[in-house]
C-alpha positions as CSV (number, residue, x, y, z in Angstrom):
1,X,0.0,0.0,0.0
2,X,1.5,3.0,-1.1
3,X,0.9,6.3,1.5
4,X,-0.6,9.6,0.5
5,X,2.6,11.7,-1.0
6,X,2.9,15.3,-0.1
7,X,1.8,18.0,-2.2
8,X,3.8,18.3,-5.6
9,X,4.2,22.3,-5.1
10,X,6.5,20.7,-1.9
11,X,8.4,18.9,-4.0
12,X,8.7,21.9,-6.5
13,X,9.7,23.7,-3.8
14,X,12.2,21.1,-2.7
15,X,13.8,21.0,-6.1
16,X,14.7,24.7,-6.1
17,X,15.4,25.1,-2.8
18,X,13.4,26.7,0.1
19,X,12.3,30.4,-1.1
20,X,14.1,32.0,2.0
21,X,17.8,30.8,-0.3
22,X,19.1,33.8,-0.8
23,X,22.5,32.2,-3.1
24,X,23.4,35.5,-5.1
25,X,24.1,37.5,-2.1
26,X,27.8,37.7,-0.9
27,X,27.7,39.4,2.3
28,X,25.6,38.9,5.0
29,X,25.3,40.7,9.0
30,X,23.1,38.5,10.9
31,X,22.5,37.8,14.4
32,X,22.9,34.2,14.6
33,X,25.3,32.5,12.1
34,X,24.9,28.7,12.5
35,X,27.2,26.2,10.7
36,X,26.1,23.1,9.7
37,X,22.6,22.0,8.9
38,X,22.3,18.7,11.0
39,X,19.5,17.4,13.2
40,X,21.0,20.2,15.7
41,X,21.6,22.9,13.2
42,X,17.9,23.6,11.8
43,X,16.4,22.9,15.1
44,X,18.6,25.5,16.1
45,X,17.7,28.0,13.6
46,X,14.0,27.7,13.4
47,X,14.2,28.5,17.4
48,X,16.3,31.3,16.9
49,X,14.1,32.9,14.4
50,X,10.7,32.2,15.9
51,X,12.7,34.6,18.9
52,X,12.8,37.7,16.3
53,X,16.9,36.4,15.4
54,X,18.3,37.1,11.9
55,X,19.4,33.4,11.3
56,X,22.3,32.5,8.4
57,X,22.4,28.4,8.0
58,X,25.2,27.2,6.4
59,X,25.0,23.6,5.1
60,X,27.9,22.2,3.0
61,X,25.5,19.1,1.8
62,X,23.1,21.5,0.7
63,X,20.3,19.7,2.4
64,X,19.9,20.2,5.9
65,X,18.4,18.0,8.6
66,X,21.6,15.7,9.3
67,X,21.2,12.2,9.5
68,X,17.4,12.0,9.6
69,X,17.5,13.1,5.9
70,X,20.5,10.7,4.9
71,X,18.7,7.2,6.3
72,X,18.7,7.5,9.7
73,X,15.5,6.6,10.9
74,X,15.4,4.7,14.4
75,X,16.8,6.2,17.0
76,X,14.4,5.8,19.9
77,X,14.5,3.2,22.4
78,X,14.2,2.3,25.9
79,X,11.1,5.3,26.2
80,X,13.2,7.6,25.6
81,X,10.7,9.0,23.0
82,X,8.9,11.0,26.6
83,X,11.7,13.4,26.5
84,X,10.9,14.8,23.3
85,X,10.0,18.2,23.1
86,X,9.7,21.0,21.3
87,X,10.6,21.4,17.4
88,X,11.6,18.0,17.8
89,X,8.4,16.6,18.8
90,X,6.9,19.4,15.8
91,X,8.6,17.0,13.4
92,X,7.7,13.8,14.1
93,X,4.0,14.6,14.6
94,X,4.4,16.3,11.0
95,X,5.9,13.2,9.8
96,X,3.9,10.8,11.7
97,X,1.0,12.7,10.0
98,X,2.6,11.8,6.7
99,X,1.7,8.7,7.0
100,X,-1.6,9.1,8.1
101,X,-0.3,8.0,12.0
102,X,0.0,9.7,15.1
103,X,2.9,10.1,17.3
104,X,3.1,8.4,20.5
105,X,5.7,9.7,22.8
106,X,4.0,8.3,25.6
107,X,4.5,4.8,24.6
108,X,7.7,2.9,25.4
109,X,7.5,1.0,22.7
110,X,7.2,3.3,19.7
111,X,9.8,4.8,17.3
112,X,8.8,6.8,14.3
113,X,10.0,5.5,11.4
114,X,10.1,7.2,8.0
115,X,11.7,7.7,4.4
116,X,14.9,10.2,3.9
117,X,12.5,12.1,1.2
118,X,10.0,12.8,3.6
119,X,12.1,13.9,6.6
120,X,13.7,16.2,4.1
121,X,10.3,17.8,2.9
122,X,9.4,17.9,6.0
123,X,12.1,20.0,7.4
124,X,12.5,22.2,4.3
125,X,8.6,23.5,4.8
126,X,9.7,23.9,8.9
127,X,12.5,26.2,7.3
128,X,10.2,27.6,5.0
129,X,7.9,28.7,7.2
130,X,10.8,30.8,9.3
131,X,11.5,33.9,7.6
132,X,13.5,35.2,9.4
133,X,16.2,32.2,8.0
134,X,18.6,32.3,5.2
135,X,20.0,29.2,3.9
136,X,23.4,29.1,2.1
137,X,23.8,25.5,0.8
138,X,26.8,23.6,-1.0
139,X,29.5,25.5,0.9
140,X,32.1,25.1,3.8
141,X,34.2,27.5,5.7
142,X,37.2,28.1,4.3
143,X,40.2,25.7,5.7
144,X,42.7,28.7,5.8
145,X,41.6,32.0,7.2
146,X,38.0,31.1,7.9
147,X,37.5,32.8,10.6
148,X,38.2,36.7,11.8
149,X,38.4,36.6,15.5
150,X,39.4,39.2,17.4
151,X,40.6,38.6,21.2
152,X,37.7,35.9,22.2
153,X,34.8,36.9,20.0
154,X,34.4,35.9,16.5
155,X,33.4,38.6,14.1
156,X,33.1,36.6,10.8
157,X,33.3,33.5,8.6
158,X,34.1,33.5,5.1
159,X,33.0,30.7,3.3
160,X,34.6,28.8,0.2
161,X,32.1,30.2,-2.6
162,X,33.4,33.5,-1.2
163,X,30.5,34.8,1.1
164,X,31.6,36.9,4.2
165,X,29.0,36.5,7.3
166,X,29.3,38.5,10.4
167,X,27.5,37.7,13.3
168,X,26.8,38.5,16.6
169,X,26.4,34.9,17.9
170,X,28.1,31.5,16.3
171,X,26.6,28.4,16.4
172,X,28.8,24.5,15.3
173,X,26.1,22.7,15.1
174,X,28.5,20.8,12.4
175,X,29.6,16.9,14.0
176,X,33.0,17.7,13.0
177,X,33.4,20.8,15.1
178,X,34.8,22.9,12.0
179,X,33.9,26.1,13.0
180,X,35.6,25.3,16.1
181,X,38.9,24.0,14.9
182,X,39.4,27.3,13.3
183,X,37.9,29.5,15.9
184,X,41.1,28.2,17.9
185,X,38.7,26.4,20.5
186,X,40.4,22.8,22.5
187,X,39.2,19.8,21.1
188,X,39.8,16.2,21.6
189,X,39.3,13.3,19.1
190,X,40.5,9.8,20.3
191,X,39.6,7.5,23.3
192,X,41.2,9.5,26.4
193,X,41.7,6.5,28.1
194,X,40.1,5.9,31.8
195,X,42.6,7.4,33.6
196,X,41.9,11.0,32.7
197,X,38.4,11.3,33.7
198,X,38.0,8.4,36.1
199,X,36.4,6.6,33.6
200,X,35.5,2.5,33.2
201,X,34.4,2.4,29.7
202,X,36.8,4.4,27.9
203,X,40.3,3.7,25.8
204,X,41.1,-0.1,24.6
205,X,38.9,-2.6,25.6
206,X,40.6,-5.6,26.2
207,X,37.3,-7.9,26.1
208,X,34.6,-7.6,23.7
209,X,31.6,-9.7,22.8
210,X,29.4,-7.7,21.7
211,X,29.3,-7.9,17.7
212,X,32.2,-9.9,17.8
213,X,33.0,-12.9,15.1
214,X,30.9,-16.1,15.4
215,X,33.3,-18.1,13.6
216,X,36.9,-17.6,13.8
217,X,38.1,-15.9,10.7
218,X,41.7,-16.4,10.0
219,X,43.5,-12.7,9.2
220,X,46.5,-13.5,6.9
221,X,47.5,-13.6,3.5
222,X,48.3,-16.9,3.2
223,X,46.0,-18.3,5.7
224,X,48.3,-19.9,8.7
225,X,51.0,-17.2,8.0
226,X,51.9,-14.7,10.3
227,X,54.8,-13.5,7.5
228,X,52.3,-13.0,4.6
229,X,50.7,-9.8,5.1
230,X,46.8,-9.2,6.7
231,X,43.9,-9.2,4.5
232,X,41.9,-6.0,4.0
233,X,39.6,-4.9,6.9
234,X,42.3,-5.8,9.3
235,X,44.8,-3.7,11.0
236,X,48.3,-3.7,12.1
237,X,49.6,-3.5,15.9
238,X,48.5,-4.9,18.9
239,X,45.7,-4.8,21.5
240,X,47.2,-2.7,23.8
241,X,46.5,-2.6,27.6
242,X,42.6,-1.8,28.8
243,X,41.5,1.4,29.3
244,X,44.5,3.2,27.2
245,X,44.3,5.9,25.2
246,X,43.5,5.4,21.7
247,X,43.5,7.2,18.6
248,X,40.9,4.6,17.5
249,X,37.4,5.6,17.4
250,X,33.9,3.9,16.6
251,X,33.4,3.1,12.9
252,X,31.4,5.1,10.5
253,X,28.8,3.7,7.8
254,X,26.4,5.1,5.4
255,X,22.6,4.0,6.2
256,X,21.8,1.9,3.0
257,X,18.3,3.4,2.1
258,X,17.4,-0.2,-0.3
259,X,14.5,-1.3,-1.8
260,X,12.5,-4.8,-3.6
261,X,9.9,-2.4,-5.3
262,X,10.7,-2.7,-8.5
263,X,8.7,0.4,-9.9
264,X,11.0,2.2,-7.7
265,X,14.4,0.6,-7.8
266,X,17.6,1.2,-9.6
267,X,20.0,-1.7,-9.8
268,X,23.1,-1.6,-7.9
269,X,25.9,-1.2,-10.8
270,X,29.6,-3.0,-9.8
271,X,31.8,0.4,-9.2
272,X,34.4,1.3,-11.4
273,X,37.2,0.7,-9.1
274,X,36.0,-2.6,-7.4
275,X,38.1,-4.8,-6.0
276,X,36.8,-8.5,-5.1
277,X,40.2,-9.0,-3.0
278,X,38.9,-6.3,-0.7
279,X,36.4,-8.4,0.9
280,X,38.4,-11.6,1.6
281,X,37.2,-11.7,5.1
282,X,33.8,-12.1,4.4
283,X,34.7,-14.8,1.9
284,X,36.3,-16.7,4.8
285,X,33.7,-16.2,6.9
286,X,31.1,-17.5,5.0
287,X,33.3,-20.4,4.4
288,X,33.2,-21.2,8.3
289,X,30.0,-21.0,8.4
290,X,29.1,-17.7,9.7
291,X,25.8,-15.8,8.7
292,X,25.7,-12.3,7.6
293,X,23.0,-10.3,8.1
294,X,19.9,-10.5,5.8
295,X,17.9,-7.0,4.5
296,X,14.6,-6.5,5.6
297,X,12.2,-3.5,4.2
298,X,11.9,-1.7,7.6
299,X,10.6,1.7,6.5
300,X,7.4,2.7,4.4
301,X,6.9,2.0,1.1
302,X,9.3,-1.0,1.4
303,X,12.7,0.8,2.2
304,X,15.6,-0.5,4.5
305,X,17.7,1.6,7.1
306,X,20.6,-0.5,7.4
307,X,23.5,0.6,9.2
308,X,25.8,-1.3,11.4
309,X,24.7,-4.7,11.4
310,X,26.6,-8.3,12.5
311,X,29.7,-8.7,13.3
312,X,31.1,-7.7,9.7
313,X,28.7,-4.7,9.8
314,X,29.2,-1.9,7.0
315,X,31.2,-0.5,9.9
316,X,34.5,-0.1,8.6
317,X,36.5,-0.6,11.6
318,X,39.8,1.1,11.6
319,X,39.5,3.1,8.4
320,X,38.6,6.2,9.8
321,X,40.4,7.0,13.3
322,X,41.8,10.2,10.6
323,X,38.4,11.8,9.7
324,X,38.1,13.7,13.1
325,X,41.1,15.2,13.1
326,X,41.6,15.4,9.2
327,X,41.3,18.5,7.0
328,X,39.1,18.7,4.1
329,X,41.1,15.9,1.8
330,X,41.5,13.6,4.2
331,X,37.9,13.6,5.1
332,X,36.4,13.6,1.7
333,X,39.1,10.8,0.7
334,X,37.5,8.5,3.6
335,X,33.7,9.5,2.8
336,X,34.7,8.5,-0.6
337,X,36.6,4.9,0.5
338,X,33.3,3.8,2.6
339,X,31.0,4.6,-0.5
340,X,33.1,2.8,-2.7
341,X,33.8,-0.5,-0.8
342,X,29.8,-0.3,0.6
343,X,28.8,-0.5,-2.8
344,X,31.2,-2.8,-3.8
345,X,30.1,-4.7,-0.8
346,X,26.6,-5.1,-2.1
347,X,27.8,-6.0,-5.3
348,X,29.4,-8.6,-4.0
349,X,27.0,-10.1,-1.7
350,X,24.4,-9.8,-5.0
351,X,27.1,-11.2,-7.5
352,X,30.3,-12.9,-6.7
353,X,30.5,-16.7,-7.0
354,X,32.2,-17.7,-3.3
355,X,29.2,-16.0,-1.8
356,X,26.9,-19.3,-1.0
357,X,23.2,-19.3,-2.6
358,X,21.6,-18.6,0.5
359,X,23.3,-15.4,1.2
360,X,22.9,-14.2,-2.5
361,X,19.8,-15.3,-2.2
362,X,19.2,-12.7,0.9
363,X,20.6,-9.7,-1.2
364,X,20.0,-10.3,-4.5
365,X,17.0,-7.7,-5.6
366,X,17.8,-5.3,-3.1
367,X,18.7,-2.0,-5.1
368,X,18.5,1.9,-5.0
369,X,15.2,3.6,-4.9
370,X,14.5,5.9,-7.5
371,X,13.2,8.7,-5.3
372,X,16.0,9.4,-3.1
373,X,18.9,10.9,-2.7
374,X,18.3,11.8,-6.9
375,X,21.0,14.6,-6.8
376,X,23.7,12.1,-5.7
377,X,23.0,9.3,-7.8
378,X,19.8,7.7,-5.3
379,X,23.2,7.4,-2.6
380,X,22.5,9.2,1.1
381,X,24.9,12.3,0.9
382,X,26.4,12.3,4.0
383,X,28.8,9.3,5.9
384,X,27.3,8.7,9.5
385,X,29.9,10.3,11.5
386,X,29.4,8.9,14.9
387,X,32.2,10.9,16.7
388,X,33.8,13.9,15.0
389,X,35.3,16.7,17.5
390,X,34.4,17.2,20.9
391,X,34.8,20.6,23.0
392,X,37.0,20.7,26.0
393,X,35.8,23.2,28.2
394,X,35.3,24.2,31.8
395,X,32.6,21.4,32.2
396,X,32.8,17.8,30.7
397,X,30.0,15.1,30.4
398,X,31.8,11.7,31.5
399,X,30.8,8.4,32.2
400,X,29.8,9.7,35.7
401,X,26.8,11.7,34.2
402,X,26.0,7.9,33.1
403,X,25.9,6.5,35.8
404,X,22.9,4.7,38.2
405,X,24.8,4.7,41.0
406,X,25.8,8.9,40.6
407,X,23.9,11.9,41.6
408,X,22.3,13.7,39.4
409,X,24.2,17.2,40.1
410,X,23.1,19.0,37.1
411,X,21.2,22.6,37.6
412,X,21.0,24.0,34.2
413,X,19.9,21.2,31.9
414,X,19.1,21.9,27.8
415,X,18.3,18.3,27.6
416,X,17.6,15.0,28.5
417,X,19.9,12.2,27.9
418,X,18.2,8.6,27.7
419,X,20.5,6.5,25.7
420,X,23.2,4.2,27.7
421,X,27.1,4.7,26.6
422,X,27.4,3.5,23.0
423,X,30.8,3.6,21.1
424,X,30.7,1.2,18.2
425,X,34.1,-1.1,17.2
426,X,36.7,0.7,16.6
427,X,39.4,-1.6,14.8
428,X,39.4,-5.2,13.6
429,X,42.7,-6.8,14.6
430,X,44.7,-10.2,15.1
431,X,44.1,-11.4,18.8
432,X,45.2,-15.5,19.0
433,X,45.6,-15.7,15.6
434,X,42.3,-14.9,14.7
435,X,40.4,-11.6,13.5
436,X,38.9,-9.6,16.6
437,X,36.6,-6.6,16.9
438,X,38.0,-4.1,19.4
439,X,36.3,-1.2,21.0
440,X,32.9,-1.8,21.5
441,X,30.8,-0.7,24.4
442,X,27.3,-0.7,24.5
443,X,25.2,-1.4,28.2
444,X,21.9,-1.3,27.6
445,X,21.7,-4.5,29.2
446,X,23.9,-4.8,32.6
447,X,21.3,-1.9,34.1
448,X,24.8,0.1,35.1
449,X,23.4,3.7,32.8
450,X,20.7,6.2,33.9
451,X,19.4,9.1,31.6
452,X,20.7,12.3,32.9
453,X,20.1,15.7,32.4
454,X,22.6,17.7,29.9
455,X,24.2,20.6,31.3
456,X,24.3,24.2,29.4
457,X,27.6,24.4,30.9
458,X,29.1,21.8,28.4
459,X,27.4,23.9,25.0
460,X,30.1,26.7,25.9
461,X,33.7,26.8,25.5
462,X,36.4,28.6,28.0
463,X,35.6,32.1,28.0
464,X,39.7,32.8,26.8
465,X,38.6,31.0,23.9
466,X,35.5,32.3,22.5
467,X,32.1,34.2,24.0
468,X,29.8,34.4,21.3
469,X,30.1,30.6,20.2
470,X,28.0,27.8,21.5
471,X,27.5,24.3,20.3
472,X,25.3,21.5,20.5
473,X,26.7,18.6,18.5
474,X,30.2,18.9,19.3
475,X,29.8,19.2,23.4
476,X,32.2,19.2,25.6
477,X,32.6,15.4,26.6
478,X,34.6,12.6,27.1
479,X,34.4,9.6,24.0
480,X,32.1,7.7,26.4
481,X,30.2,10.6,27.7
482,X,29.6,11.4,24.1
483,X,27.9,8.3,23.5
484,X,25.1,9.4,25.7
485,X,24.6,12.1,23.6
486,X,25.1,11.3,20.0
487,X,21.4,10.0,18.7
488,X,19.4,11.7,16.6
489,X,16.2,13.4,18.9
490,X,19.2,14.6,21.6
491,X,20.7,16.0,19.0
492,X,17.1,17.9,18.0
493,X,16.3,19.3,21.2
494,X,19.9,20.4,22.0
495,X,19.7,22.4,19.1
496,X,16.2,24.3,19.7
497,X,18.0,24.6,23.7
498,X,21.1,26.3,21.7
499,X,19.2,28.2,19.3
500,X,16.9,29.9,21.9
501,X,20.5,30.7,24.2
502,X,22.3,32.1,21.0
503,X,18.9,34.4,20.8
504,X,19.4,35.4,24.2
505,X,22.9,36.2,23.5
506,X,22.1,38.0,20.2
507,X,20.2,40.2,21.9
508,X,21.4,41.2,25.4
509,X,24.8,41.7,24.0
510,X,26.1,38.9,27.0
511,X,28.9,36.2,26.7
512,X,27.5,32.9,26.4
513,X,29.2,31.9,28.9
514,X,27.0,34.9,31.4
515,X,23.5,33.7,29.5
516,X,21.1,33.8,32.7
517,X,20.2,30.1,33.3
518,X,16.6,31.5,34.8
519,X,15.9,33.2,31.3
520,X,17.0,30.3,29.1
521,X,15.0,27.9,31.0
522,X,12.0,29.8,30.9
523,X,12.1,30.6,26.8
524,X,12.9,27.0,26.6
525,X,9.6,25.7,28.9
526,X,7.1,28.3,26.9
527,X,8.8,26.5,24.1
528,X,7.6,23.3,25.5
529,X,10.9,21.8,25.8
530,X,11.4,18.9,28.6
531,X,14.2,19.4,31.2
532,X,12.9,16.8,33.6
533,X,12.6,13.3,33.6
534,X,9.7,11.5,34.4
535,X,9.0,10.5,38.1
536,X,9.4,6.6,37.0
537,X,12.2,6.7,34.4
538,X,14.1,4.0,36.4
539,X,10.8,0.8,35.9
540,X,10.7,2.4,32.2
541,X,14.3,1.6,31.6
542,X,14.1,-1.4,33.1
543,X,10.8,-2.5,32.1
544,X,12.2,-1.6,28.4
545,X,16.3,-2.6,28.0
């Protein structure tokens, strides 16, 4: 059954941008200048406007709305669906509506699920609707001179199509924490180890069974031979001593958007520069009997959302510990390597001869639809960058926020928390002569996490180092404390919390760091944001892990 699309003039629309574009203009003095159009970014803008702000959005993609546009489409769990307020719970009641559904926050059990296209139409007429918001598209910051500071307040951006912005107030609500980076604010970008913050979960983990291979998969060459080299997907180096530092972070993916339809599917062609050799490991492990993971059509209209699945997800573990870190070539060379093998990888599972029936069997059919992602050839756009820079500042989110067993401290929340510590693998390495995920963490089980309120304090960086920037993507956090943070609605609601304190900031002329907490919070409740959790949160989580 095919659902009810939404009006063609939205698509229109869509196809030529949202009206409040404003591409020929080269200079622009706004209040609020927010960089990146992610799930945080145009929750932040549409706040900002609705409180009287000038708002500039600056998306390099050119379509904003982060992951929820680019496949993403399951991120609540364990009730944490009750938190959502605000222009976050505006969205999913539009999209619910959509489908003819209602949204039902109160219900542990539900999660909206949707197609990229909609979400995107979605957002675009929430943007449209704001104008008091220009949208610059297709664009980054420029890697050298990008930013005109002066002392501890940032004055301007200039952007790689040339455009100067000036602004009163900044907002990264990028994940990789560009505007950051140049502004000259700290940073971190690996594991910190435990050590640093008092930490249990962070740096090497010397045991892992979660995801890990279900059949031993031997890792050499020449299988038996230590002296012959590693087959792809496997790294160099050993495990290293629990709870290290490591420059190691989780994997990235793309979120295959598939589908059977076939009035709506494009074939999956064999990429120009594949390479059969670079999925050896899979070969073997089919071989010893191991079972990959089988497609199902888990969105509307017969679409998947696949994104890290099985041990030998499209996680490519140790292939992109660079990307945080990484200027502009790096990162687009690593975006580019996980498109190219994931599509060879489907390829492969669809085509090559070692791949028993059955599995072929389980992916063959499976192809692109037609009606998504049509200006990147039906592909999602953006790589799902699970952990890009983090802000260290005067307050850090750490395992201890986490924590059942810790008081809850926090007096100035912008958000609710309800996801347990989850850092994906981070490299696939030889451990006993066989290949062995390392650096997962993931409790949702072991009842050891709590949600926790988000403090304002870790949206602002040292006063020394800026006063009119805030973010709320890139928070000041430990690896482990970021995986609290990093889903999808969090990353909504931060926003609309950053977007209203970037307002206040705008126009009381204050440091970010000096924003009232009394003012913010009450903007944010007759904005019908949630800042407390429910009396019973502890039976729903465990009534729900």
């Amino acid at each position: 059954m095919k659902f009810i699309r939404l009006p063609f003039l939205l698509f229109v629309c869509l196809s030529f941008y949202a009206c409040n574009d404003k591409v020929q203009q080269s200079n622009f003095t706004t209040d609020v200048c927010i960089l990146g159009g992610s799930e945080a970014g145009f929750t932040a803008a549409i706040q900002a406007a609705r409180l009287g702000k000038k708002v500039v959005l600056i998306e390099p993609t050119g379509h904003p709305g982060g992951m929820v546009v680019e496949g993403l489409g399951k991120d609540m769990r364990f009730g944490n669906a009750r938190v959502i307020g605000g222009i976050a719970r505006e969205f999913y009641e539009k999209v619910e509506a959509h489908y003819g559904l209602k949204a039902q926050f109160e219900n542990p059990k539900w999660y909206s699920k949707y197609e990229p296209s909609v979400a995107e139409a979605v957002i675009e007429l929430m943007l449209e609707e704001e104008k008091n918001i220009t949208i610059i598209r297709n664009t980054r910051i420029k890697e050298q001179n990008g930013v005109g500071k002066k002392g501890n307040r940032i004055e301007k951006v200039m952007l790689e199509n040339g455009t100067e912005i000036k602004a009163k107030v900044f907002v990264d609500a990028s994940i990789e924490g560009h505007l950051l980076h140049f502004a000259g604010i700290t940073t971190e970008t690996i594991r910190e180890g435990n050590e640093k913050y008092g930490e249990n979960l962070n740096g090497i983990q010397e045991v892992n069974t979660f995801k890990q291979f279900q059949v031993g998969v031997d890792p050499y060459v020449i299988e038996g031979n230590p002296t012959s080299g590693l087959i792809p997907t496997i790294q160099s180096g050993e495990l290293g001593n629990h709870g290290d530092p490591s420059p190691y972070i989780q994997g990235f993916c793309f979120r295959m958007c598939l589908t059977k339809e076939e009035d709506n599917s494009i074939p999956i062609d064999k990429p120009e520069d594949y390479d059969p050799g670079r999925y050896e490991i899979y070969r073997r492990y089919l071989k010893e009997g191991g079972r990959l993971f089988k497609p199902v059509a888990n969105r509307h209209n017969g679409k998947t959302d696949i994104g890290s699945w099985h041990d030998l997800s499209a996680n490519l573990y140790g292939e992109n510990w660079e990307y945080p870190a990484g200027n502009y070539e790096k990162q687009d060379s690593i975006i580019n390597y996980h498109r190219s093998f994931t599509l060879g990888l489907l390829w492969f599972l669809q085509h090559d001869e070692s791949v028993d029936s059955l599995t072929r069997a389980d992916w063959e059919g499976w192809g692109l639809p037609k009606d998504e992602f049509t200006d990147n050839g039906n592909w999602p756009r953006r790589l799902y960058i699970r952990s890009g820079r983090r802000m260290v500042s005067d307050y850090v989110i750490t395992e201890y926020n986490t924590d059942i067993n810790k008081e809850d401290t926090i007096s100035d929340p912008v958000a609710l928390a309800w996801w347990p510590p989850d850092m994906h693998h981070a490299r696939r390495i030889v451990k006993d002569g066989k290949a062995y995920n390392e650096g997962f963490t993931h409790v949702e089980n072991d009842r050891t996490w709590k949600p926790f309120k988000i403090s304002f304090q870790a949206s602002v960086p040292k006063k020394a180092e800026a006063i009119n920037l805030l973010t709320p993507t890139c928070l000041s956090s430990s690896y482990v404390g970021y995986g609290s943070i990093r889903i999808v609605p969090t990353f909504m609601v931060l926003g609309q919390s950053i977007g209203a304190a970037a307002a206040i900031a705008a126009s009381e002329r204050v440091d970010v760091q000096d924003i009232p907490y009394s003012e913010l919070e009450k903007i944010l409740l007759n904005q019908d944001q949630i800042l407390a959790l429910p009396d019973n949160w502890l039976q729903i989580i465990t009534t729900n892990n």
